[in-house]
N, C-alpha and C positions, 0 to 999 in steps of 0.2 A: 504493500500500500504506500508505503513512503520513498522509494524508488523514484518519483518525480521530482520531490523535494530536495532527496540527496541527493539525485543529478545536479538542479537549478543552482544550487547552494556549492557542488564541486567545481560549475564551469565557471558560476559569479566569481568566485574564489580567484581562479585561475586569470581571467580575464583582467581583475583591479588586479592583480599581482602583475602584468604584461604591464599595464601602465593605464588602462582605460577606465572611465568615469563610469558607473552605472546614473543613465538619465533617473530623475526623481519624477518627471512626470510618466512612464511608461520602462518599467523594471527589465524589458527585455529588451533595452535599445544601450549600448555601451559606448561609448565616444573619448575621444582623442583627437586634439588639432590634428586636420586632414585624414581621419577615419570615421568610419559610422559604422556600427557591427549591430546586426538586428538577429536578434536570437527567436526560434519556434522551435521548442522543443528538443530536439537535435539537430534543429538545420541552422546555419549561419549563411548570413548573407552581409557579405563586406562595400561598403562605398568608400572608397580609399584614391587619394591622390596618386601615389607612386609608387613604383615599384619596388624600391626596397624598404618600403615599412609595410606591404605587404609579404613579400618576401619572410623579414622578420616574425611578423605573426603567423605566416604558415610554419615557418621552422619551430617556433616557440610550440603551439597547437601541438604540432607531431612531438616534442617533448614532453608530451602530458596525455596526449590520445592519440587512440586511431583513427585519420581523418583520411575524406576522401575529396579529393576538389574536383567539381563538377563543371566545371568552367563559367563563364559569362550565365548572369541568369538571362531568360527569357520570359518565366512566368515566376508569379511568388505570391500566394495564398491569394488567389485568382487576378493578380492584377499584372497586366500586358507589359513586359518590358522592353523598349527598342533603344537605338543607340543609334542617333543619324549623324553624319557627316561630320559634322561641326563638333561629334564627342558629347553632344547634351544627350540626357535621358529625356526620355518619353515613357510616359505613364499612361495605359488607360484599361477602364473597364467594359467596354465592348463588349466582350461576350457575356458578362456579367447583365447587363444593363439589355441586351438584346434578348437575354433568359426572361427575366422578368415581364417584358412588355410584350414576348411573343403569347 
């Protein structure tokens, strides 16, 4: 039963010991000048400026778990993620929103 708890509470741990903030308004979003790390359960989804302090946090992660990097997201707890030209994200819920109204 408490297996969720002790997870939350092992990667929180881990996570402020890397160097990152736990946000106060929304307990599963961690941050750091030029990173955002949004935690569901066992998935992390990173928005990070560059490449070696992402680098860093993958090496660190694999000092502490077994992790599997997925590449680039595309979807994340139903919302559309693109990535055009100019390197900006795109957000949207389409298919979400086309569900509902059909």
């Amino acid at each position: 039963k408490q297996a969720g708890a002790v997870w939350n509470r092992t990667i929180r741990d881990a996570l402020i010991e890397f160097g990152l903030a736990q946000a106060d308004s929304d307990t599963c979003l961690y941050y750091k000048p030029g990173l955002i790390l949004g935690l569901y359960v066992d998935d992390i989804c990173i928005a990070i400026q560059d490449d070696k302090t992402y680098e860093d946090l993958v090496t660190y992660l694999r000092s502490k778990f077994t992790i599997t990097e997925m590449g680039d997201a595309n979807w994340l707890l139903g919302i559309h993620i693109r990535r055009n030209r100019k390197g900006q994200l795109l957000l949207d819920q389409r298919t979400y929103a086309t569900s509902i109204l059909s």
